[in-house]
DOMI-242603 format. One record per residue: x, y, z of N, C-alpha, C, O in turn. Coordinates in steps of 0.2 Angstrom, whole numbers, plus 5000, padded with zeros to 4 digits. Example, Ala and Ser with C-alpha at 12.3 -4.5 7.8 and 13.67 -1.06 7.14 Angstrom:
REM residues 2
506649725039506249785039506649845039507149835042 506449895035506849955036506450005039506750065040 
END
This chain:
REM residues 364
519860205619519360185614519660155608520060185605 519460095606519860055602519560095594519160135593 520060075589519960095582519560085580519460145579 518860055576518460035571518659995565518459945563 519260035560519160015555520059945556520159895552 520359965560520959945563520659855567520959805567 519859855570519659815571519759765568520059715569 519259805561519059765555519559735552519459685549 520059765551520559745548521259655552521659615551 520859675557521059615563520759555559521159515556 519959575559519459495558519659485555519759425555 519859515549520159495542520759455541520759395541 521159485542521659425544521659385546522059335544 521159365553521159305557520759265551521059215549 520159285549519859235545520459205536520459155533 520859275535521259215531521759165531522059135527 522059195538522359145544521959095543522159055540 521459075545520959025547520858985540520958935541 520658995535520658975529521358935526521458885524 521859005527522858965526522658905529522458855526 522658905536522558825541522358795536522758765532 521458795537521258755534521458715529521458655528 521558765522521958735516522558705520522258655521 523158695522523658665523523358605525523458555522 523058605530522958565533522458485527522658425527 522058505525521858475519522258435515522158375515 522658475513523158475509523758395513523858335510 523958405520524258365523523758315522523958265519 523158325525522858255526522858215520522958155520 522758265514522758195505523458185506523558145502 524058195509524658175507524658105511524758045509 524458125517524558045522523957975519523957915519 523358035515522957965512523457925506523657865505 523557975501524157935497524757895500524757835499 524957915502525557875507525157815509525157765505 524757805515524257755517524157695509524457635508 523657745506523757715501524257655496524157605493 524657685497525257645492525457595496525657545494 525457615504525957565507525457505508525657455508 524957515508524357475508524557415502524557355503 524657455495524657425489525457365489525657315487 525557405492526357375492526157315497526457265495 525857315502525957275506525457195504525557135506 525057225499524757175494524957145492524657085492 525557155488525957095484526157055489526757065491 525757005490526056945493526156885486526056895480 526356835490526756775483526056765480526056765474 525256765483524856735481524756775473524556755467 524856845475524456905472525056905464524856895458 525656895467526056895463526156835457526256845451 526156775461525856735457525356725451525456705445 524756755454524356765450524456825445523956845442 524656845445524756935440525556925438525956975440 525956855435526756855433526356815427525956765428 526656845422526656795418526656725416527156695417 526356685414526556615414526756585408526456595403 527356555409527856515405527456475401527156435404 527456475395527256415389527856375387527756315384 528656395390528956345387528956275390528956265396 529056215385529056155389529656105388529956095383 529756095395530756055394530856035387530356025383 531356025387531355985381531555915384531655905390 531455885379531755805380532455785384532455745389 532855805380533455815381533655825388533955785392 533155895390533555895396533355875402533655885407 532755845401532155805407532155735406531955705411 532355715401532155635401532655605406533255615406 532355565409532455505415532655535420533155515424 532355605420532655645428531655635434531455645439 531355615428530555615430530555565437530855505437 530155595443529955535448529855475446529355465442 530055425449529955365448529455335455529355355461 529155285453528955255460529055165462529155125458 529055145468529555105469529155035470528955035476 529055005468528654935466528354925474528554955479 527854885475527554855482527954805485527954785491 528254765480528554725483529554695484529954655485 529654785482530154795483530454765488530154735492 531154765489531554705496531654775501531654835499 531754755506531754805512532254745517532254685517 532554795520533054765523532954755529532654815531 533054695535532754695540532854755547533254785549 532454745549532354815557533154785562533254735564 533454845562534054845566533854805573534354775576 533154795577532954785582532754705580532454675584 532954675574532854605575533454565573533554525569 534054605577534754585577534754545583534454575588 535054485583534854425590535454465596535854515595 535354435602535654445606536254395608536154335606 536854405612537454375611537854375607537954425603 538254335607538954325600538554345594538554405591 537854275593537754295587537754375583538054395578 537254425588537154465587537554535587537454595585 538254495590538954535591539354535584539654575580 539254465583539654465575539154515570539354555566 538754515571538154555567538454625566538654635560 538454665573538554725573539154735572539254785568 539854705573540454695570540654685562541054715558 540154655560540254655551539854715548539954725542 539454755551539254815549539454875551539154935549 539954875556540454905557540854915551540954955546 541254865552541654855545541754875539542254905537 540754865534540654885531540454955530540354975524 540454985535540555055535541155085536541255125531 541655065541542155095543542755065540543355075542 542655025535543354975533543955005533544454975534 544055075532544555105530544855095539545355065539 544555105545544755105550545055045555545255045561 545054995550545054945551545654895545545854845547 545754915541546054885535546454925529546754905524 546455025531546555055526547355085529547455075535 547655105527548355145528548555145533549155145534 548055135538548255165544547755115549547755105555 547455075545547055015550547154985556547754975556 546954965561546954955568547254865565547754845566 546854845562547054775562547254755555547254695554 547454785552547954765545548054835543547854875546 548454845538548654895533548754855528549254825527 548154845524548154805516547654835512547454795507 547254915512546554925507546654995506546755035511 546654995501546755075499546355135503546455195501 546055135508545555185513544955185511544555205515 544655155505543855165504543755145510544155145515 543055115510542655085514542155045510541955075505 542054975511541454955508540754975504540554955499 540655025510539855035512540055115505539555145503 540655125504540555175497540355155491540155185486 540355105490540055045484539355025487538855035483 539255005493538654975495538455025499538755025504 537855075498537655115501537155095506536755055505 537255135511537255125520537255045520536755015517 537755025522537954975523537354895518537054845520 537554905513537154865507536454865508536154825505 536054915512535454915512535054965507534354955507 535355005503534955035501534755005491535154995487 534055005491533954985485534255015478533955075476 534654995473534855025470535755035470536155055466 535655025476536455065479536854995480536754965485 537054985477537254885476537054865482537454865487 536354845483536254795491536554745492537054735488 536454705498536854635498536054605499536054545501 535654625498534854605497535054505497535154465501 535154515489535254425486535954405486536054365482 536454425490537154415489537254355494537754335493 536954315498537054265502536854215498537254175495 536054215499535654165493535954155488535754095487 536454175484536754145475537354125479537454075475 537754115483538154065485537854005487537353995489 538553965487539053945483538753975475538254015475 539253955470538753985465539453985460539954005462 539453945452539753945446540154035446539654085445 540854055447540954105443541254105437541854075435 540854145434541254145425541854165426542354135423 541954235431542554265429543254205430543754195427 542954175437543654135440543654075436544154045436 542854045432542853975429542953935435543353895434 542653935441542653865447541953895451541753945449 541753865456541253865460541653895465542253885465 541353965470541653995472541054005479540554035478 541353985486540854015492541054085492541454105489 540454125498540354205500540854235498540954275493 541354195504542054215507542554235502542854285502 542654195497542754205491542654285486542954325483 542154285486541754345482541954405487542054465484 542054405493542254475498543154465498543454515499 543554425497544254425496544254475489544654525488 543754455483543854475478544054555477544554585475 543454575481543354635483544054675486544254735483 544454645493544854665494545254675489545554735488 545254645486545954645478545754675473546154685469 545054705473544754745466544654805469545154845470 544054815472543854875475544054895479543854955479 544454885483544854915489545654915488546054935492 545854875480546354885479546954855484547554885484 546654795487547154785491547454705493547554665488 547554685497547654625499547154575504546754605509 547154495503546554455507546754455510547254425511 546254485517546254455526546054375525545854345521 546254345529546054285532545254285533544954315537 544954225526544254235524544054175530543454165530 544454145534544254085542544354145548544354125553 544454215548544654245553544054285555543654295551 544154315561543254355565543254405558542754395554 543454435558543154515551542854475544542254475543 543154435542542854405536542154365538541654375535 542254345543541554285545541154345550540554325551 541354395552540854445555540654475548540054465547 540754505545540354505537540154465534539654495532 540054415532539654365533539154355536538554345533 539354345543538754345547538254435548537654445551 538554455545537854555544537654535539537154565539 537854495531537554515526537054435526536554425522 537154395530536554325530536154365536535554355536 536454415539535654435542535254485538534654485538 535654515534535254565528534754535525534154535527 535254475519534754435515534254375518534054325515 534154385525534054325530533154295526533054235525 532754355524532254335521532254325512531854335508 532754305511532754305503532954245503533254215508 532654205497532654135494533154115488533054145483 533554075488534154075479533454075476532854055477 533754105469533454105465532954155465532754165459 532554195470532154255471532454335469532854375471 531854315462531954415459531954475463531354485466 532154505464532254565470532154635465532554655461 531554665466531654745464532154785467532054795473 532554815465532954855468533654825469534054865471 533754755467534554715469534954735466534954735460 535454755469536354775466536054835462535554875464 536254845456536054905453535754895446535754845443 535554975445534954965439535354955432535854985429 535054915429535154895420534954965417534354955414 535155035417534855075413534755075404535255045402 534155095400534355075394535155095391535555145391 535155055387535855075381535855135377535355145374 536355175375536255215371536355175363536455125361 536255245360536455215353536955235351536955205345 537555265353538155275352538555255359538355225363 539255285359539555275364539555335369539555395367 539655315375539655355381540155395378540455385373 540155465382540855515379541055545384540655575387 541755545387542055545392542155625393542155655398 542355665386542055745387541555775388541555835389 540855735388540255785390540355755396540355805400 540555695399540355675404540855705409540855695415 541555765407541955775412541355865414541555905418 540955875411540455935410540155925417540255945423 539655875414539155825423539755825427539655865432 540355795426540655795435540655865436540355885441 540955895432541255985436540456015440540456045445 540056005436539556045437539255975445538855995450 539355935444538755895450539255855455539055835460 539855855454540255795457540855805461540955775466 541255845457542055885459541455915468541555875473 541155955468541255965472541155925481541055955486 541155845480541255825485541655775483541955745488 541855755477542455715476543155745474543655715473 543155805474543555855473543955855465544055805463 544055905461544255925455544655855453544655835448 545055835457545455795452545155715454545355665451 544655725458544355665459544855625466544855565468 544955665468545455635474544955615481545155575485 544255645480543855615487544055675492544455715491 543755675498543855725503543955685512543555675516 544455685512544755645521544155695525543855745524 544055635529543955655536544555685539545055675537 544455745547544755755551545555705553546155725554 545255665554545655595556546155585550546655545551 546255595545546555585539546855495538547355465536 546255495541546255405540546055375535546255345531 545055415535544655385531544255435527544355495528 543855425524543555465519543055485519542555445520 542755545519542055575522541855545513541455495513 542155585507541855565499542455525499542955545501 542355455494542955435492543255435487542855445482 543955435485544055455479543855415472543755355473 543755435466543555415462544155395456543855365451 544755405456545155385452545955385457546055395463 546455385453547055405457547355345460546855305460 547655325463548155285468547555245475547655195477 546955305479546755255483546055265481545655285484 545955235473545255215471545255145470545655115472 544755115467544555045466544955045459544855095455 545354995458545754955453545454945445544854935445 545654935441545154915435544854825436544354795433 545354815439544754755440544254765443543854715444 544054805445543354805453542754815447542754825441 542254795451541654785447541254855445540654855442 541454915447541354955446541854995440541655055438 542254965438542654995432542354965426542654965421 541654925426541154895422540854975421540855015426 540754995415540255045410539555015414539455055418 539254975413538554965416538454955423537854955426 538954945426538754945433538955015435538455045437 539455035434539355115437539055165435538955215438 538755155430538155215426537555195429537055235429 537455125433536755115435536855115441536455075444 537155135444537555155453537455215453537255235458 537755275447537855345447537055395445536855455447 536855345441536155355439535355345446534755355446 535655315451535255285454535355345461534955365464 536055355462536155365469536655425470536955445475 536755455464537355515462536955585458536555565453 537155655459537455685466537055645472536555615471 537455655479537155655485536455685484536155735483 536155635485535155655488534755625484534155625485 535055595479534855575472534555475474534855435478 533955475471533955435472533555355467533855365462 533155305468532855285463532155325460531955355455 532055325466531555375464531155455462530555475460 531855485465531955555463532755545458533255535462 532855545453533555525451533855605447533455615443 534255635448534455685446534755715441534855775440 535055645437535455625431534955615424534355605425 535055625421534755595415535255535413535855545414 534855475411535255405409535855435406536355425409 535855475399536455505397537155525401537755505400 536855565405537355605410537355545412537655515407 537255505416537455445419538055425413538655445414 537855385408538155355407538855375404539355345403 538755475402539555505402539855515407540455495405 539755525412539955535417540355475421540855475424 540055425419540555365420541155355416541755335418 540955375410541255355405542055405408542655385409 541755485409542255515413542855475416543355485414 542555445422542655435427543355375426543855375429 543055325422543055265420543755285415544055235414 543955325413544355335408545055385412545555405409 544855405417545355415423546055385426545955325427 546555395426546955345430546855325436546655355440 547055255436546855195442547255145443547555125438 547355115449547755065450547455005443547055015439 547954935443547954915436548154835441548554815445 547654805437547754735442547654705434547354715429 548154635437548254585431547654555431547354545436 547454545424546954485424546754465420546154475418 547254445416547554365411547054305414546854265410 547054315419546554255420545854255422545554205422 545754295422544854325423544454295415544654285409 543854285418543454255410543854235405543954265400 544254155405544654125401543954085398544154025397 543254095397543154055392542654135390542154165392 543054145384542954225381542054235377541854285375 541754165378540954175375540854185382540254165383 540954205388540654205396540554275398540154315401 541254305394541354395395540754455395540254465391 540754485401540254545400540254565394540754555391 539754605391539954645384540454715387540854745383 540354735393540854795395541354785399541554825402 541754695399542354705399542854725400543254685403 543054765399543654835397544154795394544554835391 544254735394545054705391544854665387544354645388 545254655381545154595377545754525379546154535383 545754465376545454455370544554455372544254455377 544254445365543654425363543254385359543454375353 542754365361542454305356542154345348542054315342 542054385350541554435345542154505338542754505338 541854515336542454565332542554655336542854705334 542154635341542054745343542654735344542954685346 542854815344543454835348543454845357542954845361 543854845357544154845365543854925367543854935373 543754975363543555035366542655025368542355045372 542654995361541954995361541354955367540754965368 541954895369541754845374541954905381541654895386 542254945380542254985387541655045386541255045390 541755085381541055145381540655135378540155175378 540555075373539855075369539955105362540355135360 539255075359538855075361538754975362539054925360 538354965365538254905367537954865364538154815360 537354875364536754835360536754825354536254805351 537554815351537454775342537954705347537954645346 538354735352538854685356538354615358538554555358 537954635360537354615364537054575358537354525357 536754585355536454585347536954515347536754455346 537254525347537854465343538154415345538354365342 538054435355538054365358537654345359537754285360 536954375358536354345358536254295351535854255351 536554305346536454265339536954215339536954165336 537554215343538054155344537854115348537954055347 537454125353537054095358536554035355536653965355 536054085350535654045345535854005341535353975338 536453995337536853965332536953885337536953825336 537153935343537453865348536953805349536953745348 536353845350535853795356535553775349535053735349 
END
Protein backbone atom coordinates (compact mmCIF):
# COMPACT_ATOMS: atom_id res chain seq x y z
CA UNK A 1 0.00 0.00 0.00
CA UNK A 2 1.63 3.02 -1.18
CA UNK A 3 2.51 6.17 1.36
CA UNK A 4 0.08 9.27 1.22
CA UNK A 5 2.11 11.88 2.29
CA UNK A 6 5.45 10.43 0.33
CA UNK A 7 2.92 10.68 -2.75
CA UNK A 8 2.33 14.17 -2.17
CA UNK A 9 5.67 15.07 -1.82
CA UNK A 10 6.29 13.30 -5.43
CA UNK A 11 3.61 15.84 -7.22
CA UNK A 12 5.47 18.50 -5.74
CA UNK A 13 8.60 18.02 -7.04
CA UNK A 14 7.33 17.07 -10.40
CA UNK A 15 5.35 20.23 -10.59
CA UNK A 16 8.67 22.38 -9.76
CA UNK A 17 10.42 20.40 -12.14
CA UNK A 18 7.90 21.34 -14.60
CA UNK A 19 7.91 25.07 -13.82
CA UNK A 20 12.44 24.83 -13.74
CA UNK A 21 11.61 23.56 -17.47
CA UNK A 22 9.52 25.87 -18.30
CA UNK A 23 11.47 29.03 -16.85
CA UNK A 24 14.63 27.69 -18.71
CA UNK A 25 13.17 27.06 -21.43
CA UNK A 26 11.70 30.64 -21.77
CA UNK A 27 14.53 32.02 -20.82
CA UNK A 28 16.57 29.98 -24.07
CA UNK A 29 13.82 31.18 -26.31
CA UNK A 30 14.62 35.24 -25.52
CA UNK A 31 18.14 34.28 -25.94
CA UNK A 32 17.79 32.90 -29.75
CA UNK A 33 15.18 35.98 -30.34
CA UNK A 34 18.16 38.35 -29.31
CA UNK A 35 20.61 36.66 -31.37
CA UNK A 36 18.04 36.50 -34.43
CA UNK A 37 17.56 39.82 -33.73
CA UNK A 38 21.05 41.33 -34.02
CA UNK A 39 22.06 39.31 -36.77
CA UNK A 40 19.10 40.41 -38.61
CA UNK A 41 20.35 44.18 -37.77
CA UNK A 42 23.68 43.46 -38.81
CA UNK A 43 22.60 42.08 -41.95
CA UNK A 44 20.91 45.42 -42.63
CA UNK A 45 23.85 47.35 -43.16
CA UNK A 46 23.90 47.11 -46.61
CA UNK A 47 26.03 50.03 -48.67
CA UNK A 48 22.41 51.62 -49.33
CA UNK A 49 21.77 51.84 -45.41
CA UNK A 50 25.23 52.81 -44.77
CA UNK A 51 25.33 55.34 -47.19
CA UNK A 52 22.58 56.92 -46.07
CA UNK A 53 23.31 56.92 -42.03
CA UNK A 54 27.56 58.16 -42.81
CA UNK A 55 28.09 61.25 -42.47
CA UNK A 56 28.29 63.62 -45.32
CA UNK A 57 31.43 65.46 -46.22
CA UNK A 58 30.99 69.41 -46.56
CA UNK A 59 34.49 69.77 -47.74
CA UNK A 60 35.00 71.03 -51.31
CA UNK A 61 38.52 70.39 -53.28
CA UNK A 62 40.23 73.05 -53.45
CA UNK A 63 41.34 74.65 -56.53
CA UNK A 64 44.73 73.77 -56.41
CA UNK A 65 44.11 70.30 -56.44
CA UNK A 66 41.27 69.78 -58.94
CA UNK A 67 41.87 72.30 -61.42
CA UNK A 68 42.11 70.94 -65.08
CA UNK A 69 41.77 67.37 -63.77
CA UNK A 70 37.73 68.09 -64.50
CA UNK A 71 36.09 65.86 -67.48
CA UNK A 72 36.38 67.28 -70.67
CA UNK A 73 34.24 66.62 -73.80
CA UNK A 74 35.44 66.10 -77.12
CA UNK A 75 34.19 68.54 -79.91
CA UNK A 76 31.58 66.86 -82.78
CA UNK A 77 33.82 67.47 -85.31
CA UNK A 78 36.87 66.25 -84.00
CA UNK A 79 39.30 64.10 -86.62
CA UNK A 80 38.98 60.45 -86.36
CA UNK A 81 41.19 58.21 -88.10
CA UNK A 82 40.21 56.11 -90.88
CA UNK A 83 38.57 52.21 -90.23
CA UNK A 84 41.43 49.72 -90.47
CA UNK A 85 38.91 47.84 -93.10
CA UNK A 86 39.32 50.73 -95.64
CA UNK A 87 43.04 49.83 -96.11
CA UNK A 88 43.04 48.82 -100.17
CA UNK A 89 43.94 45.52 -101.09
CA UNK A 90 47.44 44.58 -102.92
CA UNK A 91 50.93 46.32 -102.73
CA UNK A 92 49.04 49.44 -102.07
CA UNK A 93 47.54 48.02 -99.01
CA UNK A 94 50.75 45.97 -98.09
CA UNK A 95 52.92 49.25 -97.88
CA UNK A 96 50.10 50.32 -95.68
CA UNK A 97 50.28 47.62 -93.06
CA UNK A 98 54.26 47.78 -93.38
CA UNK A 99 54.46 51.51 -92.29
CA UNK A 100 52.22 50.80 -89.42
CA UNK A 101 54.13 48.04 -88.36
CA UNK A 102 56.99 50.22 -88.11
CA UNK A 103 55.57 52.77 -86.43
CA UNK A 104 54.73 50.54 -83.71
CA UNK A 105 57.52 48.21 -83.65
CA UNK A 106 60.49 50.62 -84.92
CA UNK A 107 62.81 49.47 -82.24
CA UNK A 108 62.39 45.84 -84.09
CA UNK A 109 63.34 46.98 -87.08
CA UNK A 110 65.89 49.86 -86.70
CA UNK A 111 66.96 49.83 -82.82
CA UNK A 112 70.16 47.83 -81.30
CA UNK A 113 69.45 44.86 -82.33
CA UNK A 114 67.09 45.68 -85.71
CA UNK A 115 66.38 43.27 -88.38
CA UNK A 116 67.13 45.86 -90.96
CA UNK A 117 69.59 48.43 -89.60
CA UNK A 118 71.11 49.21 -86.16
CA UNK A 119 70.93 53.14 -86.19
CA UNK A 120 67.89 54.32 -83.41
CA UNK A 121 68.13 54.20 -79.96
CA UNK A 122 65.15 51.20 -79.25
CA UNK A 123 62.05 53.71 -78.87
CA UNK A 124 59.62 53.22 -81.22
CA UNK A 125 57.70 55.87 -82.98
CA UNK A 126 54.36 55.07 -82.01
CA UNK A 127 55.96 56.17 -78.16
CA UNK A 128 55.66 59.76 -79.27
CA UNK A 129 52.62 59.08 -81.53
CA UNK A 130 50.08 57.15 -79.67
CA UNK A 131 48.69 53.96 -81.25
CA UNK A 132 50.38 54.41 -84.24
CA UNK A 133 49.54 58.52 -84.68
CA UNK A 134 45.92 57.80 -84.25
CA UNK A 135 45.07 59.04 -81.22
CA UNK A 136 43.69 62.60 -80.56
CA UNK A 137 45.93 64.53 -78.57
CA UNK A 138 48.66 61.94 -78.51
CA UNK A 139 50.72 63.80 -81.39
CA UNK A 140 48.46 62.25 -84.53
CA UNK A 141 49.64 62.27 -88.00
CA UNK A 142 45.81 63.49 -88.51
CA UNK A 143 47.47 66.86 -90.67
CA UNK A 144 51.13 65.62 -91.18
CA UNK A 145 50.64 64.79 -94.99
CA UNK A 146 48.55 67.67 -95.91
CA UNK A 147 51.32 70.63 -94.56
CA UNK A 148 53.92 69.03 -96.84
CA UNK A 149 55.88 70.19 -98.87
CA UNK A 150 55.84 73.08 -96.41
CA UNK A 151 58.60 76.21 -95.44
CA UNK A 152 60.74 74.91 -92.30
CA UNK A 153 61.96 77.57 -90.01
CA UNK A 154 64.08 75.32 -88.27
CA UNK A 155 66.12 74.05 -91.41
CA UNK A 156 65.14 77.73 -93.26
CA UNK A 157 64.48 75.77 -96.94
CA UNK A 158 61.21 73.86 -98.17
CA UNK A 159 61.37 70.44 -96.93
CA UNK A 160 59.08 67.25 -98.41
CA UNK A 161 57.35 64.36 -95.72
CA UNK A 162 60.35 62.26 -96.17
CA UNK A 163 62.33 64.96 -94.75
CA UNK A 164 60.40 65.62 -91.59
CA UNK A 165 60.57 61.52 -90.80
CA UNK A 166 64.79 61.56 -91.35
CA UNK A 167 64.56 64.45 -88.88
CA UNK A 168 62.94 62.32 -86.47
CA UNK A 169 65.42 59.51 -86.91
CA UNK A 170 68.13 62.03 -85.82
CA UNK A 171 66.06 63.71 -82.88
CA UNK A 172 63.67 61.32 -81.40
CA UNK A 173 65.13 58.12 -82.01
CA UNK A 174 68.56 59.52 -81.66
CA UNK A 175 69.87 58.01 -84.29
CA UNK A 176 70.79 57.91 -87.91
CA UNK A 177 68.75 58.45 -91.67
CA UNK A 178 67.56 55.15 -93.46
CA UNK A 179 67.20 55.79 -97.12
CA UNK A 180 64.19 58.30 -97.32
CA UNK A 181 63.78 56.50 -101.50
CA UNK A 182 63.87 52.88 -99.68
CA UNK A 183 60.62 50.50 -98.87
CA UNK A 184 60.51 51.55 -94.66
CA UNK A 185 60.67 55.22 -95.34
CA UNK A 186 58.05 55.21 -98.32
CA UNK A 187 55.91 52.43 -96.32
CA UNK A 188 55.56 55.08 -93.72
CA UNK A 189 54.56 57.35 -95.90
CA UNK A 190 52.42 55.41 -97.55
CA UNK A 191 50.25 54.58 -93.55
CA UNK A 192 50.37 58.24 -92.69
CA UNK A 193 48.62 59.47 -96.48
CA UNK A 194 46.16 56.77 -95.59
CA UNK A 195 45.77 58.26 -91.89
CA UNK A 196 45.45 62.01 -93.18
CA UNK A 197 43.77 60.57 -96.37
CA UNK A 198 40.45 62.83 -95.60
CA UNK A 199 42.27 65.91 -94.36
CA UNK A 200 42.75 69.07 -96.70
CA UNK A 201 46.20 71.59 -96.32
CA UNK A 202 45.35 74.12 -94.52
CA UNK A 203 42.24 72.23 -92.35
CA UNK A 204 42.03 73.09 -88.51
CA UNK A 205 41.76 69.73 -86.85
CA UNK A 206 40.49 69.45 -83.11
CA UNK A 207 42.71 67.22 -81.47
CA UNK A 208 46.02 67.57 -83.94
CA UNK A 209 49.63 66.77 -82.69
CA UNK A 210 49.18 68.15 -79.08
CA UNK A 211 47.37 70.35 -76.78
CA UNK A 212 48.61 74.31 -76.23
CA UNK A 213 47.74 74.02 -72.49
CA UNK A 214 47.54 77.59 -70.85
CA UNK A 215 50.85 79.37 -69.55
CA UNK A 216 51.68 79.55 -66.12
CA UNK A 217 52.81 82.71 -64.41
CA UNK A 218 55.97 81.70 -63.37
CA UNK A 219 58.43 79.05 -64.31
CA UNK A 220 57.82 75.30 -64.50
CA UNK A 221 59.83 73.67 -61.46
CA UNK A 222 61.60 70.71 -61.94
CA UNK A 223 61.51 69.75 -58.09
CA UNK A 224 57.74 69.73 -57.52
CA UNK A 225 57.63 68.14 -60.76
CA UNK A 226 60.39 65.14 -59.73
CA UNK A 227 57.22 64.84 -56.76
CA UNK A 228 54.43 64.01 -59.79
CA UNK A 229 57.01 61.60 -61.43
CA UNK A 230 57.67 59.48 -58.09
CA UNK A 231 54.31 59.38 -57.35
CA UNK A 232 52.61 58.81 -61.05
CA UNK A 233 55.51 57.86 -63.43
CA UNK A 234 58.67 55.93 -62.01
CA UNK A 235 56.44 53.26 -61.82
CA UNK A 236 56.39 52.29 -65.36
CA UNK A 237 59.33 54.42 -66.54
CA UNK A 238 61.30 53.24 -63.83
CA UNK A 239 62.99 55.42 -60.98
CA UNK A 240 65.83 56.51 -62.87
CA UNK A 241 63.71 57.00 -65.98
CA UNK A 242 65.28 54.11 -67.74
CA UNK A 243 61.85 52.73 -69.33
CA UNK A 244 60.99 48.89 -68.76
CA UNK A 245 62.36 46.14 -71.79
CA UNK A 246 60.26 43.81 -73.01
CA UNK A 247 61.11 40.02 -72.62
CA UNK A 248 62.95 40.07 -75.81
CA UNK A 249 65.30 42.82 -74.38
CA UNK A 250 65.18 44.44 -77.76
CA UNK A 251 62.26 46.68 -77.32
CA UNK A 252 60.49 48.53 -74.94
CA UNK A 253 57.13 47.75 -73.28
CA UNK A 254 57.54 51.95 -71.40
CA UNK A 255 60.25 53.84 -73.01
CA UNK A 256 62.84 55.45 -71.38
CA UNK A 257 62.54 59.02 -70.66
CA UNK A 258 65.99 60.47 -70.23
CA UNK A 259 69.63 58.53 -70.24
CA UNK A 260 71.48 57.32 -73.26
CA UNK A 261 68.31 55.41 -75.28
CA UNK A 262 65.95 58.51 -74.96
CA UNK A 263 65.11 61.20 -77.46
CA UNK A 264 68.14 63.81 -77.96
CA UNK A 265 67.62 67.49 -76.99
CA UNK A 266 66.93 68.16 -80.31
CA UNK A 267 63.66 66.02 -80.61
CA UNK A 268 60.55 67.94 -80.59
CA UNK A 269 59.66 66.82 -77.43
CA UNK A 270 62.60 68.32 -75.47
CA UNK A 271 60.24 71.59 -76.30
CA UNK A 272 58.52 72.68 -72.68
CA UNK A 273 55.21 72.99 -74.55
CA UNK A 274 55.06 70.08 -76.53
CA UNK A 275 55.81 67.77 -73.79
CA UNK A 276 53.54 69.29 -71.13
CA UNK A 277 50.71 69.18 -73.67
CA UNK A 278 51.56 65.36 -74.56
CA UNK A 279 52.01 64.52 -70.72
CA UNK A 280 48.93 66.62 -69.84
CA UNK A 281 46.79 64.92 -72.38
CA UNK A 282 47.87 61.17 -72.30
CA UNK A 283 50.11 60.68 -68.98
CA UNK A 284 49.80 58.37 -66.40
CA UNK A 285 48.64 55.36 -68.59
CA UNK A 286 44.72 55.74 -68.86
CA UNK A 287 44.69 59.34 -68.98
CA UNK A 288 43.25 60.89 -71.51
CA UNK A 289 41.67 64.27 -73.35
CA UNK A 290 38.98 63.78 -71.83
CA UNK A 291 39.48 62.30 -68.53
CA UNK A 292 42.97 63.89 -67.89
CA UNK A 293 44.65 62.98 -64.56
CA UNK A 294 47.19 65.87 -64.25
CA UNK A 295 46.47 69.22 -63.28
CA UNK A 296 48.00 71.60 -66.18
CA UNK A 297 50.64 72.49 -63.36
CA UNK A 298 51.70 68.90 -62.63
CA UNK A 299 51.94 68.61 -66.33
CA UNK A 300 54.02 71.31 -66.97
CA UNK A 301 56.52 70.28 -63.76
CA UNK A 302 56.82 67.20 -64.52
CA UNK A 303 58.07 67.97 -67.72
CA UNK A 304 60.17 70.47 -66.52
CA UNK A 305 61.51 67.26 -64.46
CA UNK A 306 61.92 65.23 -67.09
CA UNK A 307 63.35 67.94 -69.47
CA UNK A 308 66.05 68.86 -67.22
CA UNK A 309 67.42 65.10 -66.94
CA UNK A 310 70.47 63.85 -68.93
CA UNK A 311 70.14 63.20 -72.68
CA UNK A 312 71.94 62.49 -75.65
CA UNK A 313 72.96 66.20 -77.15
CA UNK A 314 72.78 66.80 -80.74
CA UNK A 315 74.42 69.89 -82.42
CA UNK A 316 72.35 72.59 -83.72
CA UNK A 317 74.21 75.48 -84.62
CA UNK A 318 72.14 75.39 -87.37
CA UNK A 319 68.72 74.96 -86.44
CA UNK A 320 66.56 78.40 -86.54
CA UNK A 321 69.48 80.55 -88.00
CA UNK A 322 66.90 83.29 -88.52
CA UNK A 323 66.48 83.89 -84.58
CA UNK A 324 62.89 86.25 -84.91
CA UNK A 325 61.54 82.41 -86.22
CA UNK A 326 62.68 80.65 -82.86
CA UNK A 327 60.02 78.86 -80.60
CA UNK A 328 59.62 80.87 -77.33
CA UNK A 329 60.80 77.27 -75.74
CA UNK A 330 63.73 76.79 -77.52
CA UNK A 331 66.16 75.52 -75.08
CA UNK A 332 69.41 77.06 -76.80
CA UNK A 333 70.29 80.51 -77.53
CA UNK A 334 71.31 82.78 -79.31
CA UNK A 335 68.05 85.05 -79.40
CA UNK A 336 66.24 87.83 -80.84
CA UNK A 337 64.66 88.95 -77.44
CA UNK A 338 66.63 89.79 -74.04
CA UNK A 339 65.11 86.30 -71.87
CA UNK A 340 67.38 84.12 -70.71
CA UNK A 341 68.14 80.78 -72.04
CA UNK A 342 66.63 79.25 -68.71
CA UNK A 343 63.77 81.01 -69.02
CA UNK A 344 63.20 80.18 -72.92
CA UNK A 345 63.53 76.51 -71.57
CA UNK A 346 60.92 76.64 -68.15
CA UNK A 347 59.10 79.74 -68.33
CA UNK A 348 57.41 81.59 -67.74
CA UNK A 349 56.43 82.13 -71.23
CA UNK A 350 53.94 84.74 -71.86
CA UNK A 351 56.02 88.02 -71.27
CA UNK A 352 58.36 85.95 -74.21
CA UNK A 353 55.36 85.82 -76.21
CA UNK A 354 54.17 89.24 -75.27
CA UNK A 355 57.30 90.46 -77.02
CA UNK A 356 57.48 88.62 -80.06
CA UNK A 357 54.26 89.59 -80.55
CA UNK A 358 55.17 93.61 -80.17
CA UNK A 359 58.45 93.02 -82.60
CA UNK A 360 56.08 91.41 -85.00
CA UNK A 361 53.86 94.72 -84.71
CA UNK A 362 56.79 97.30 -84.90
CA UNK A 363 57.74 95.12 -88.15
CA UNK A 364 54.44 94.94 -90.13
Amino acid sequence: MEDPDLEKELVKTIIKMSRYTIYISCIAVACMVIVIVSLSNMGSNSPAVIEATAPVSTTIPSTESSAGTTPRSISADAWKAPDESTIPAGKAGDAIRYGRELIAHTAQYFGPKGSVAMITNGMNCQNCHLAGGTKLFGNDYAGFISSYPKMSGRSGKVEPASERIAECFERSLAGKVPDTAGKEVQSILAYMKWIGKSVKKGQKLFGSATEKIAFMDHAADPAKGKEVFVMKCQSCHGSNGEGLLNADKKTYANPPLWGKHSYNDGAGMYRLTNLAGFVKNNMPFGATYQSPQLTDEEAWNVSAFINTQPRPHKDQHRDWTDLKKKPLDFPFGPYADGFSEKQHKLGPFKPIKDAQKELTSKKS
